[in-house]
Backbone as numpy.savetxt, mean C-alpha at the origin, in Angstrom:
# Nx Ny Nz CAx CAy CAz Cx Cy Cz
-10.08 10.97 4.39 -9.13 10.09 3.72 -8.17 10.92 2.90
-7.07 10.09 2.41 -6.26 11.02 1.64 -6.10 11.50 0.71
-6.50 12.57 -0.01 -6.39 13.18 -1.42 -5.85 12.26 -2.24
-6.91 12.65 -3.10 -6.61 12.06 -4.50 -5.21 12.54 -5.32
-4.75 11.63 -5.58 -3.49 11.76 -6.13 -4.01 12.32 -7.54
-2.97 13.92 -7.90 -2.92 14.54 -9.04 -2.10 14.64 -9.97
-0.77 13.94 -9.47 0.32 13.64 -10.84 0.84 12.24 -10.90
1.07 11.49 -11.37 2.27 10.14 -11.51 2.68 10.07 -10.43
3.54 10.71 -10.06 4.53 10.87 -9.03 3.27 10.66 -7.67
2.56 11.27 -7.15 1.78 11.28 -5.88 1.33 10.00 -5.93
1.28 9.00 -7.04 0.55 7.67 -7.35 1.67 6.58 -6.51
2.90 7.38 -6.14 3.70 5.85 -6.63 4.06 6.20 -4.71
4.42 5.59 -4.16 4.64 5.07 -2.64 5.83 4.14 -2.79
6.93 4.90 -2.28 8.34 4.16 -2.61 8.41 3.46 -0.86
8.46 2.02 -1.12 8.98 1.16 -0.10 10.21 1.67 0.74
10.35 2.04 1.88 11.54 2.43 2.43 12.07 0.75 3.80
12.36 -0.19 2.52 12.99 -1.29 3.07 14.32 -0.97 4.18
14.34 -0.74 5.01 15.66 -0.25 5.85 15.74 -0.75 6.96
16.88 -1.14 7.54 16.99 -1.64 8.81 17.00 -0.71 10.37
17.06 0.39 9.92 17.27 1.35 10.60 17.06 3.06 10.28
17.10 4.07 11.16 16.77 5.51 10.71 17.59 5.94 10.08
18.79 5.32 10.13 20.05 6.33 9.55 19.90 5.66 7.84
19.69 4.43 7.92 19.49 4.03 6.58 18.36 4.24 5.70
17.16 4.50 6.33 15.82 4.77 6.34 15.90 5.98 5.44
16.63 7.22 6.25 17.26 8.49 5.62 17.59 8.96 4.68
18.70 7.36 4.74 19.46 7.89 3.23 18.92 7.36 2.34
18.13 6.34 2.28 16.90 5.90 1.28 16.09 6.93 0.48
15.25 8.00 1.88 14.35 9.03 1.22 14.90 10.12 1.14
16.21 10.65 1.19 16.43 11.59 1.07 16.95 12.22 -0.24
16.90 11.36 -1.20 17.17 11.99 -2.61 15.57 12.18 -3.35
14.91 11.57 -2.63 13.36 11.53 -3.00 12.36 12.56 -2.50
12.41 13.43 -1.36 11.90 14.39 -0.67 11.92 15.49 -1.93
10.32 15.66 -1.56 9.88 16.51 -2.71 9.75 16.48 -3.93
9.75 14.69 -4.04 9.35 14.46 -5.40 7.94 14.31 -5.71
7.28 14.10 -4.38 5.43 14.17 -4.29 5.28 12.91 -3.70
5.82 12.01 -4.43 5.60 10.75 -3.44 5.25 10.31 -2.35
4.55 9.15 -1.67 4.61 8.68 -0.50 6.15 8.04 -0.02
6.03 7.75 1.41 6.92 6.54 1.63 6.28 5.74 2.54
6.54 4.36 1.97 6.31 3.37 3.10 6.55 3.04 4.21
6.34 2.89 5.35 7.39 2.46 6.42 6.65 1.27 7.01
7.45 0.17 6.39 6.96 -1.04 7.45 7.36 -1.86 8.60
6.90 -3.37 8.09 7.50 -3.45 9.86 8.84 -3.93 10.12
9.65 -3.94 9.30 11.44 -4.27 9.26 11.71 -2.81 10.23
11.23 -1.74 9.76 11.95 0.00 10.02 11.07 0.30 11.45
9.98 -0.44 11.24 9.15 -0.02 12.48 9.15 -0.49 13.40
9.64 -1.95 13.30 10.05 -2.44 15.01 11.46 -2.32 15.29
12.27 -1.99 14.23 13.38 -1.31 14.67 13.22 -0.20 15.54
12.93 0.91 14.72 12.72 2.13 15.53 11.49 3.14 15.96
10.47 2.23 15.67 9.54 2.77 16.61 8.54 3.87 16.11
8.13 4.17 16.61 6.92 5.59 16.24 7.86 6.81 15.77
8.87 6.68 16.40 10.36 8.01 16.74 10.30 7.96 14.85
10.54 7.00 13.99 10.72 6.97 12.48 10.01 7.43 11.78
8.51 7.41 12.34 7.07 8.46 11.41 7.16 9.69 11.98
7.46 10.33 13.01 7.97 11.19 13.22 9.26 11.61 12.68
9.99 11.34 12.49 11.19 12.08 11.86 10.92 12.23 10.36
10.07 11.18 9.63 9.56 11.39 8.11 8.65 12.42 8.17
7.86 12.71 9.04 7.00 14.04 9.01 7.76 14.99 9.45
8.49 15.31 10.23 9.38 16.38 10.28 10.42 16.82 8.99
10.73 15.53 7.67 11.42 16.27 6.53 10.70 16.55 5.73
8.77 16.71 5.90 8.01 16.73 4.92 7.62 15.65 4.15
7.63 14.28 4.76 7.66 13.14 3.88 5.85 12.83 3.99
5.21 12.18 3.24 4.13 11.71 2.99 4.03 10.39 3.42
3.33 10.23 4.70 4.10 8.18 4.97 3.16 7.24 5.32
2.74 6.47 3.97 1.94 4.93 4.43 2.95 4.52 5.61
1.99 4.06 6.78 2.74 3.46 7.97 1.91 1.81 7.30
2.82 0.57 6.97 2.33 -0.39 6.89 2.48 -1.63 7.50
1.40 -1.78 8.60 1.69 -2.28 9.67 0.68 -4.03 9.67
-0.48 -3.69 9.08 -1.51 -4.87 8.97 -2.05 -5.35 9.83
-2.80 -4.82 10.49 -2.88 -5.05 11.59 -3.65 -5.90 11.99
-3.48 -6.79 12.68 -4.90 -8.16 12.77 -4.64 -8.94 14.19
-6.15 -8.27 15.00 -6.04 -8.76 16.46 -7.46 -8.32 16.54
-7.59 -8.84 18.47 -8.99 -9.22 18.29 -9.65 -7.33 18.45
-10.89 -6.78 17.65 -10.89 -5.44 17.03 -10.94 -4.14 18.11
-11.23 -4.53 19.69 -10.23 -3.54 20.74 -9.26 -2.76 20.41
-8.12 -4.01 20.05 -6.63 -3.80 20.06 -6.84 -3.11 18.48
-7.15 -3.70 17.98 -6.53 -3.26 16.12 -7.55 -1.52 16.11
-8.41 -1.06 16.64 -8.91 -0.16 16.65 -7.90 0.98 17.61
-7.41 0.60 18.87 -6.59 1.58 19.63 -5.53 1.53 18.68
-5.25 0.35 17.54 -3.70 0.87 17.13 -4.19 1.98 16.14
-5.60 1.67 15.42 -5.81 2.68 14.39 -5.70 4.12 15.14
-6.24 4.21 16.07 -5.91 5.35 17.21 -4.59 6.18 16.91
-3.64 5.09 17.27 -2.30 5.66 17.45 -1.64 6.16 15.96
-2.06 4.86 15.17 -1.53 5.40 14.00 -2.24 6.73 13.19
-3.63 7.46 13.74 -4.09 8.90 13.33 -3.08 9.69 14.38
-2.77 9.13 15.57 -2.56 10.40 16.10 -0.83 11.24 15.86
-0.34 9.85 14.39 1.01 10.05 14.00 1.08 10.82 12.87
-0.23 11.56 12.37 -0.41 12.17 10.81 -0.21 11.30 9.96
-0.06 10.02 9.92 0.28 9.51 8.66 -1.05 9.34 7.80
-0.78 9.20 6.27 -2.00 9.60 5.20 -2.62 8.05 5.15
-1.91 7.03 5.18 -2.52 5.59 5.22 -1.59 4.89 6.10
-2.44 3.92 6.61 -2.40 2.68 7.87 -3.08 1.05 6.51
-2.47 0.16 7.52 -2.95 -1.22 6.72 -3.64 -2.05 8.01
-4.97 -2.66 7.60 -5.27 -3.92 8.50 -5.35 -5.35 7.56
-5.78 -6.15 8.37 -5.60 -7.27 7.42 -6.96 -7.83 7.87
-7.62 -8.10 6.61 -9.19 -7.96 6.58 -9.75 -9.48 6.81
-8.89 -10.28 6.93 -9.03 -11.77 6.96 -9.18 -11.39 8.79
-9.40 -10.32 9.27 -9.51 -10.33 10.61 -11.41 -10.09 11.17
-11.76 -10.19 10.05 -13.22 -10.48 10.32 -14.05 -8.98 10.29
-15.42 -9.23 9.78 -16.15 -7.79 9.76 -16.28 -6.48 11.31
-16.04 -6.99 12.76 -16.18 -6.23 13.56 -15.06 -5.84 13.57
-13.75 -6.13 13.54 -12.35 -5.80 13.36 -12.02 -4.47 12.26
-12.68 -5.02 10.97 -12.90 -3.70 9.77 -13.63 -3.24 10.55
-14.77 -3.15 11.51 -15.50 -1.53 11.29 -14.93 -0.75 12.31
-15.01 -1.96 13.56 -13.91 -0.90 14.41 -12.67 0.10 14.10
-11.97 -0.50 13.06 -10.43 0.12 12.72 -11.33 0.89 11.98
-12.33 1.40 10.26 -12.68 2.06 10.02 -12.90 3.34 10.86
-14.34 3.11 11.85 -14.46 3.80 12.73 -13.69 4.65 13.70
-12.39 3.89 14.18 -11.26 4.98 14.60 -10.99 5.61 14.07
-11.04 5.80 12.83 -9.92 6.79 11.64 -11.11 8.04 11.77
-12.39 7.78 12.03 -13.23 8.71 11.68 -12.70 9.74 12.42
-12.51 11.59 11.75 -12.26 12.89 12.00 -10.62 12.84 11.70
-10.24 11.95 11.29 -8.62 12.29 10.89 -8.67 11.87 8.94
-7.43 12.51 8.94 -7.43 12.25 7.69 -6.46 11.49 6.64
-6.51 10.10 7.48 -5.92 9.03 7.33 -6.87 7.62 6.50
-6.40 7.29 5.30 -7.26 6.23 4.89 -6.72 4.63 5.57
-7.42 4.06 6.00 -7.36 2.42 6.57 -7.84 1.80 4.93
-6.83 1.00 4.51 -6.63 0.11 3.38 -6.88 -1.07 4.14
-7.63 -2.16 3.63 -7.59 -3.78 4.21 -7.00 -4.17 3.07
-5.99 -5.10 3.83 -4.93 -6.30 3.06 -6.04 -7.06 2.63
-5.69 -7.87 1.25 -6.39 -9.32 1.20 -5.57 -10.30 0.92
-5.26 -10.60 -0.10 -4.07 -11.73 -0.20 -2.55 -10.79 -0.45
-1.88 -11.55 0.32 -0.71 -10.99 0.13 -0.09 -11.57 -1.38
0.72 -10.43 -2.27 1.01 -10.88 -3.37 2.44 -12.05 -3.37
2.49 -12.39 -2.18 3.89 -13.13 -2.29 3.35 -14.50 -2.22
1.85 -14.70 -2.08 0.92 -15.93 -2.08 -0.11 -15.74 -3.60
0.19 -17.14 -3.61 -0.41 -17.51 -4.99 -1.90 -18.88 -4.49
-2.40 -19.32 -5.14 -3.56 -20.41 -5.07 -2.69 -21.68 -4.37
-2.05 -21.95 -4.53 -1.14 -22.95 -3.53 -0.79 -22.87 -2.39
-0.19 -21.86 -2.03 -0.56 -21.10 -0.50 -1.63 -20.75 -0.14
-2.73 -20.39 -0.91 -4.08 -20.16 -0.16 -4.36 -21.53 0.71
-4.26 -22.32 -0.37 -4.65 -24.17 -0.47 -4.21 -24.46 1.20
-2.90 -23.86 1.23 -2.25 -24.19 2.59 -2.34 -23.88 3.71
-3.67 -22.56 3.65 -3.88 -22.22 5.15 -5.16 -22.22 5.22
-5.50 -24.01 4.02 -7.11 -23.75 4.09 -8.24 -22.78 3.29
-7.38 -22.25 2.31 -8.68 -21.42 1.62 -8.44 -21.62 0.32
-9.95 -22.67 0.02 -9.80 -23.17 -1.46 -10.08 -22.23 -2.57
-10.57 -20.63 -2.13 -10.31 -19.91 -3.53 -9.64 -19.39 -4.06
-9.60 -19.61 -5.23 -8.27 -18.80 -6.00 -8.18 -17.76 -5.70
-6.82 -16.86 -5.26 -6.90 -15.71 -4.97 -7.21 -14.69 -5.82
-8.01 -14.10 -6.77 -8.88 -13.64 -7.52 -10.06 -13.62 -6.70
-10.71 -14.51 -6.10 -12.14 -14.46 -5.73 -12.03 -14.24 -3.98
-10.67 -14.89 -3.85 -10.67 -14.39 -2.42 -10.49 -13.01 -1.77
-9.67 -12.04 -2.63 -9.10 -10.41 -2.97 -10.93 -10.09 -2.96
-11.77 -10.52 -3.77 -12.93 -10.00 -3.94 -14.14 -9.82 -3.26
-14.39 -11.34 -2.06 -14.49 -11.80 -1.19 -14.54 -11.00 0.05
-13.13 -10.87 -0.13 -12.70 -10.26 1.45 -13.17 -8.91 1.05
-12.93 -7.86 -0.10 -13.20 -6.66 -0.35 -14.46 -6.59 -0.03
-15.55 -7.52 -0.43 -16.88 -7.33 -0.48 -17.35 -7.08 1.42
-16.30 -7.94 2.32 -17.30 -7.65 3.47 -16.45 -6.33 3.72
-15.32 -5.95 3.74 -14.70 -4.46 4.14 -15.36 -3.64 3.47
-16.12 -3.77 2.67 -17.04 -2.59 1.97 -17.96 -2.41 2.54
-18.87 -3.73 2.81 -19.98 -3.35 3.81 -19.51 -3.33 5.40
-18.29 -2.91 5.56 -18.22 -2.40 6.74 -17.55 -0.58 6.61
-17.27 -0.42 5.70 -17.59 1.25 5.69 -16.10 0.86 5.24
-14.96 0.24 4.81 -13.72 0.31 4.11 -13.75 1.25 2.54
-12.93 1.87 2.81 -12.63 2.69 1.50 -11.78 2.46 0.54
-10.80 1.42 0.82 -9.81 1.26 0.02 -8.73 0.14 0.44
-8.12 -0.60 -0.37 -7.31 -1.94 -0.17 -6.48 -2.00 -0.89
-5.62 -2.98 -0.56 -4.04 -3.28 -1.28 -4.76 -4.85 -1.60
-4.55 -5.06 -2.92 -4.40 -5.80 -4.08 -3.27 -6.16 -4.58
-3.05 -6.94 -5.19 -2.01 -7.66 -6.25 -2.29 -7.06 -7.96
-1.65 -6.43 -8.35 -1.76 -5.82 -10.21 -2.98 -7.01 -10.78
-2.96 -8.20 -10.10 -4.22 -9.11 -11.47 -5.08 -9.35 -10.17
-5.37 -8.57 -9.32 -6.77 -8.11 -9.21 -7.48 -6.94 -9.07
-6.73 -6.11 -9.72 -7.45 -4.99 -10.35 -8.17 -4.57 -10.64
-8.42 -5.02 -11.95 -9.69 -5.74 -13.06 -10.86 -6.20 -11.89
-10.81 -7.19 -11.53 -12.08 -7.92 -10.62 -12.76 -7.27 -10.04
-11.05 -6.42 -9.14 -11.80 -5.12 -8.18 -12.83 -4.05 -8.43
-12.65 -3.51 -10.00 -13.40 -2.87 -10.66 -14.37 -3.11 -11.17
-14.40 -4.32 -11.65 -15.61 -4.39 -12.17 -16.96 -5.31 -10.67
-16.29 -5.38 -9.79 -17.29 -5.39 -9.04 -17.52 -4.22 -8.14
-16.77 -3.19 -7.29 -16.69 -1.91 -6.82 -16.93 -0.55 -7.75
-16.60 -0.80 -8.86 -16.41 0.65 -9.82 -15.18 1.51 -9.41
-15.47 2.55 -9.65 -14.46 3.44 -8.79 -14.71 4.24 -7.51
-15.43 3.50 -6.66 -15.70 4.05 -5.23 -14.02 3.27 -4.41
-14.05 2.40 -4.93 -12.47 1.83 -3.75 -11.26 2.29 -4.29
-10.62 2.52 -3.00 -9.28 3.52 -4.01 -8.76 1.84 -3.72
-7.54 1.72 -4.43 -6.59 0.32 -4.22 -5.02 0.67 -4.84
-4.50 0.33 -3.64 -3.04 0.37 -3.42 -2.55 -0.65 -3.93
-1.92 -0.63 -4.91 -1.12 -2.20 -5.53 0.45 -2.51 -5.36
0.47 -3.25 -4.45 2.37 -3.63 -4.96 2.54 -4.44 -6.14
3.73 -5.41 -5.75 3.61 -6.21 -6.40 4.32 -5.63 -8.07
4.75 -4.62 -8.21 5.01 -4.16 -9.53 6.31 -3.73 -9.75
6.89 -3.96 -11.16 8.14 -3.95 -11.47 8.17 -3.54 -12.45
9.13 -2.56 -13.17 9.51 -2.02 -14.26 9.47 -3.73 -15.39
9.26 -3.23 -16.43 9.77 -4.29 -17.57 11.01 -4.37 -16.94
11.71 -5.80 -16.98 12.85 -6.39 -17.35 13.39 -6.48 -15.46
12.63 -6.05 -14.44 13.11 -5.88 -13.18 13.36 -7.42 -12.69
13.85 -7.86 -11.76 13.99 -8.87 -10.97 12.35 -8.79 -9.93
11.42 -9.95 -10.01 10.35 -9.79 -9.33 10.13 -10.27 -8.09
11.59 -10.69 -7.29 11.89 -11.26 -6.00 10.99 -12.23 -5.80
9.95 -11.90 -3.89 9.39 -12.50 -3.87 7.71 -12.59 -4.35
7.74 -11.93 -5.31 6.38 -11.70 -5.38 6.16 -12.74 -6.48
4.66 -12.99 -6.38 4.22 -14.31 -7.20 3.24 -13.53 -8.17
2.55 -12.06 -8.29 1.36 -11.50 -8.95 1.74 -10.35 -9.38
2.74 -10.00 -10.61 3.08 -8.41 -10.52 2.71 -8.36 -12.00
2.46 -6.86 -12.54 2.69 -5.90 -13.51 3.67 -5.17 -13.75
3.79 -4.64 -14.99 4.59 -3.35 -14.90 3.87 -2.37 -14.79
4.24 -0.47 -13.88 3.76 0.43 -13.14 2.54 0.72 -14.46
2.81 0.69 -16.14 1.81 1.00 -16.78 0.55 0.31 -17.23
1.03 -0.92 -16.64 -0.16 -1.96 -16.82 -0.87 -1.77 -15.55
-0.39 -1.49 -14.45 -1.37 -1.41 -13.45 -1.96 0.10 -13.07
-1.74 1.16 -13.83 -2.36 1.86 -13.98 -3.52 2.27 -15.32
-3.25 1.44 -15.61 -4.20 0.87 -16.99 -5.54 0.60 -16.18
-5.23 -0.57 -15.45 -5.96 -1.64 -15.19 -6.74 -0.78 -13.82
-6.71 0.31 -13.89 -6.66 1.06 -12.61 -6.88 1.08 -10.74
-5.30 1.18 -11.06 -4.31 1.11 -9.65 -4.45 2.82 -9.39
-5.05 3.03 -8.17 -5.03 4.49 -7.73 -3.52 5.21 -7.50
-2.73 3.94 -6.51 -0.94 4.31 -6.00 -0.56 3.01 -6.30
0.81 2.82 -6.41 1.95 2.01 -6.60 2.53 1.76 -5.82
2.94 0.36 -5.03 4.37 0.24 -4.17 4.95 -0.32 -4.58
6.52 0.90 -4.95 7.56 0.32 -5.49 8.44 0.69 -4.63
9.73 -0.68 -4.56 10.71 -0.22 -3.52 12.08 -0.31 -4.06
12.81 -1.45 -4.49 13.79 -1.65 -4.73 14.09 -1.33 -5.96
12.99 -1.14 -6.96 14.02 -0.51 -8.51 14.19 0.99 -8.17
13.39 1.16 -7.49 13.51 2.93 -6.79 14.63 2.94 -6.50
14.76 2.64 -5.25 15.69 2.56 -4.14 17.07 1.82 -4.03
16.98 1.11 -5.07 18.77 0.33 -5.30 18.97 0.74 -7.06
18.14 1.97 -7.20 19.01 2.51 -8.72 19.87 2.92 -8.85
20.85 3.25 -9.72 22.32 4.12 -9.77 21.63 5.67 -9.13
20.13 6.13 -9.75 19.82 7.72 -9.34 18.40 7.34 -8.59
18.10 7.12 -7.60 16.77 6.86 -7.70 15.68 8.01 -8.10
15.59 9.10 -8.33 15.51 10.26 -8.57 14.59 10.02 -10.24
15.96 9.70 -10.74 16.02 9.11 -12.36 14.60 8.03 -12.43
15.16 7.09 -11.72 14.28 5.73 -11.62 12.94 6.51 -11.29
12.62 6.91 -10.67 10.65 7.45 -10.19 10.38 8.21 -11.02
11.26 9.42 -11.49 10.71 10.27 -12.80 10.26 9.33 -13.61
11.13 8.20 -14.08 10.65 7.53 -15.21 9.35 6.51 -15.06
9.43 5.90 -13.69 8.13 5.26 -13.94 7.31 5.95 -14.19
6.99 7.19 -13.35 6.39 8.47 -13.04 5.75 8.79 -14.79
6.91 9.17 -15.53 6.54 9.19 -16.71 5.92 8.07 -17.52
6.17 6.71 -17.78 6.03 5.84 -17.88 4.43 5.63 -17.71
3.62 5.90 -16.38 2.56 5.98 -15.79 1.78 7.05 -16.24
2.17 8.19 -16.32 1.49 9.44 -17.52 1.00 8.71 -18.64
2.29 8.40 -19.44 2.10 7.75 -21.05 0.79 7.29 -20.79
0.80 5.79 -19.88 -0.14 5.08 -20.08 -1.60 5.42 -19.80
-1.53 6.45 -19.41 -3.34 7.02 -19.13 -3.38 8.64 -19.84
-2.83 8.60 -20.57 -2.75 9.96 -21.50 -3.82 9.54 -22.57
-4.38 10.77 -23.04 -5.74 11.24 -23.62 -6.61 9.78 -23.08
């Protein structure tokens, strides 16, 4: 799995929202070599293909491929396949795809050194949308739920929402690493998300990495913008 992140900066996984490579580019290219990850999901990825994690590993980029993958666990295991055989450091499944699905995709990753994160609730869904596709728990217990069977299927680590953090921990400890979106500087615009923090509250609350995209990435410097969460994220876990 992928090294433990050793500064601020290696914590935070900047969203590369883009419609395309050329835009994709100019997104990460003031950011290369700041330590960071980049995201690449599925807006950039069914645009352009595998050809896009390849060209981010060719400028030295670090790249969650985030794809979620949820089919019957054959298929979601050959994709875990493909996505080791692209170097990337993390892949996403979506764990609402049942316990043989997690172990299979686990199990592919085995001898590469790629971590498989299981989705649980997406943070752009709140308890009202659960309600709506049929699942009467609050998403708090459902994030916990779902974590509990990806654990006993050999899962190492998941993407959460900033307010389930807390839950995550105190029922896992610190054996699960957890990827959090969902987070915005104080004072940011919080689009569509329904469950966020700011980057120092969810490293408080302990968030291993961060996905942040647009205060990054539509700043006057984005450069500026990640140092500071970056810093921001120090403060808050200093002495």
């Amino acid at each position: 799995m992928t090294a433990t992140p050793s500064t601020a900066k290696e914590k935070i996984i900047v969203a590369i929202d883009a419609p395309d490579a050329e835009a994709a580019k100019r997104l990460a290219d003031p950011l290369l070599g700041e330590g960071c990850l980049f995201k690449i999901g599925l807006q950039l990825f069914t645009a352009e293909g595998p050809s896009i994690v390849r060209e981010f590993k060719k400028l030295g980029a670090r790249v969650f491929l985030d794809l979620k993958f949820h089919d019957i666990p054959n298929t979601a295991k050959e994709a875990i396949h493909s996505a080791a055989a692209l170097g990337v450091e993390m892949t996403t499944i979506h764990l609402c795809g049942g316990p043989r699905m997690v172990a299979d995709s686990v199990a592919a990753a085995d001898g590469s050194e790629m971590l498989v994160l299981g989705v649980s609730v997406l943070t752009s869904m709140d308890a009202e949308s659960l309600a709506a596709v049929g699942v009467s728990a609050t998403p708090e217990n459902q994030v916990v739920h779902l974590a509990r069977m990806g654990r006993l299927q050999g899962l190492q680590g998941v993407v959460a929402s900033p307010r389930e953090i807390l839950p995550l921990r105190e029922n896992f400890g610190n054996d699960l690493v957890i990827v959090t979106p969902g987070v915005r500087p104080a004072g940011s615009d919080i689009g569509d998300q329904k469950r966020v923090m700011t980057p120092a509250e969810a490293v408080r609350a302990g968030a291993n990495f961060l996905v942040i995209g647009r205060p990054i990435t539509s700043a006057p410097s984005p450069v500026a913008a990640l140092r500071a969460i970056a810093e921001e994220m120090a403060a808050a876990t200093a002495g």
